[in-house]
N, C-alpha and C positions, 0 to 999 in steps of 0.2 A: 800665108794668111794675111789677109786684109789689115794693118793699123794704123793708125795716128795718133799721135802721143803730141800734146802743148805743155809737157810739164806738169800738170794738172789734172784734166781730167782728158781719159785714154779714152777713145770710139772704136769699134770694133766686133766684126761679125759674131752674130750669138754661137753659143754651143748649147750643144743638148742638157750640159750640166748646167748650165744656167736658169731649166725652164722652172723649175721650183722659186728660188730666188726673185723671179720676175714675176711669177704669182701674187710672190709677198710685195712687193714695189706694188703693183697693180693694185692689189688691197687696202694701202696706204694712199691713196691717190682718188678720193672721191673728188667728183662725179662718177670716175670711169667704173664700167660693167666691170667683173670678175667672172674671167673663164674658169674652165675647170683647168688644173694641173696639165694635165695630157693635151688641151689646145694649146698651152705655150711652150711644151716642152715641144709641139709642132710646127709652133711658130719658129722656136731656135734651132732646127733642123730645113724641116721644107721652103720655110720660104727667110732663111736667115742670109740671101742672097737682097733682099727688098726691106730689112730688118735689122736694127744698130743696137748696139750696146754701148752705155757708156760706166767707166768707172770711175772711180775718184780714190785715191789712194785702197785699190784692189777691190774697193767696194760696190757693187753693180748700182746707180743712182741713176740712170735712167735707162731708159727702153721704148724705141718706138718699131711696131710690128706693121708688115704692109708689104703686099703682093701683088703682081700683073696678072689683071685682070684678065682672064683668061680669051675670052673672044677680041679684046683688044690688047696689043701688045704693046704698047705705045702708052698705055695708062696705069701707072701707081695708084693703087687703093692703099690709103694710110688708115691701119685699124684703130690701133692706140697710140700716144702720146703717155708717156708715165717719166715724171721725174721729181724724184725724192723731193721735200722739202728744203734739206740742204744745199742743195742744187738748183734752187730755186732763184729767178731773176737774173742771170747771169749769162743768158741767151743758147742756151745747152738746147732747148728743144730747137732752133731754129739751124744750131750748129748741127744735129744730129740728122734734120730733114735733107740738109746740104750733103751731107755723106753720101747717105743714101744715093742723091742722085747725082753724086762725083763719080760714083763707080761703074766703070768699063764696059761692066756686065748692067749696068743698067741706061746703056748710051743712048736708047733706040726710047724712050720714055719723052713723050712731047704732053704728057698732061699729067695733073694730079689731082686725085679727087681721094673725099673724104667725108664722115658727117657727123652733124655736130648738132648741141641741142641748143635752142635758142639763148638759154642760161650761161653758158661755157662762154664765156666773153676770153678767158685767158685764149682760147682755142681757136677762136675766130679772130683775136689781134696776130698767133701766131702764122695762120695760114694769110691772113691777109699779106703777115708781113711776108712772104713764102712768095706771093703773088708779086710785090710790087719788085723784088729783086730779083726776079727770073722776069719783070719786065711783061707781064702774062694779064690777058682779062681774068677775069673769075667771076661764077654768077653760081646762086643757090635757089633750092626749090626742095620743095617736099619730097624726100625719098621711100620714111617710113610714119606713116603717119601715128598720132596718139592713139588715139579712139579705131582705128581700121587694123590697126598692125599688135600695137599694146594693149590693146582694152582699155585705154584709159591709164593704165600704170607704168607709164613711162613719156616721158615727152617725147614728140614728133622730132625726128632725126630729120634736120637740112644737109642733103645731100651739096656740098660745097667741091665745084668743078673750076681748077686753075688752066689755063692756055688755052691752047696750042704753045707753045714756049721754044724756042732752040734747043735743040737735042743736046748740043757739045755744053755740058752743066762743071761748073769747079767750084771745090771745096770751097 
């Protein structure tokens, strides 16, 4: 099994017992959407190869879910970003993206993309910051629009696309 341990706070591949737990993180963490239960206990199985856990003295305080996109294999789709308030400022989400693409099984990944709502400023200083240390262009555009995709009740999601980038990625 996949971990890293700083003393602090552990990163480490999800388990299926964890997908309850990360519901509740989820929950706690507006802006972000909340899935149902059964998509994250999915998240912590299927795709818990492309998906970090982190804890802090045994307690789950963040979670970022994200999968290869199926017709491209070469592209990380990052779904969520979720990290506790106490864990908050300390650079965990940016530590936790790096994992992700430290790992072995995920060597063959030359882009990352993601999407964000114009508001989410935390979200887009942390992908830019993602951008500028893998050294990578990034450019964004309308994925899912308000008014076409939401009716109106939800803001337009910027599809945010990082590289091409060097495949060989370290923690």
């Amino acid at each position: 099994m996949y971990e890293c341990d700083d003393g602090k706070v552990k990163l480490r591949l999800p388990r299926p017992s964890d997908g309850f737990v990360v519901s509740e993180l989820i929950s706690q963490c507006p802006p972000l959407d909340t899935n149902s239960t059964y998509c994250n206990l999915l998240q912590c199985t299927h795709f818990a190869g492309t998906s970090v856990v982190a804890e802090l003295r045994g307690k789950i305080v963040g979670f970022i879910s994200g999968y290869v996109i199926p017709d491209r294999p070469n592209c990380l789709f990052i779904w969520q970003v979720a990290v506790a308030e106490q864990a908050r400022g300390i650079g965990l989400a940016l530590r936790m993206l790096r994992d992700i693409l430290a790992r072995n099984q995920n060597s063959q990944i030359v882009t990352v993309e993601t999407t964000i709502t114009a508001s989410n400023l935390a979200s887009w200083a942390l992908f830019e910051r993602l951008a500028q240390e893998l050294k990578a262009p990034f450019n964004k555009s309308i994925f899912f629009d308000s008014s076409k995709h939401f009716a109106g009740n939800h803001e337009s999601e910027l599809l945010m696309k990082i590289g091409p980038f060097n495949a060989q990625h370290e923690a």
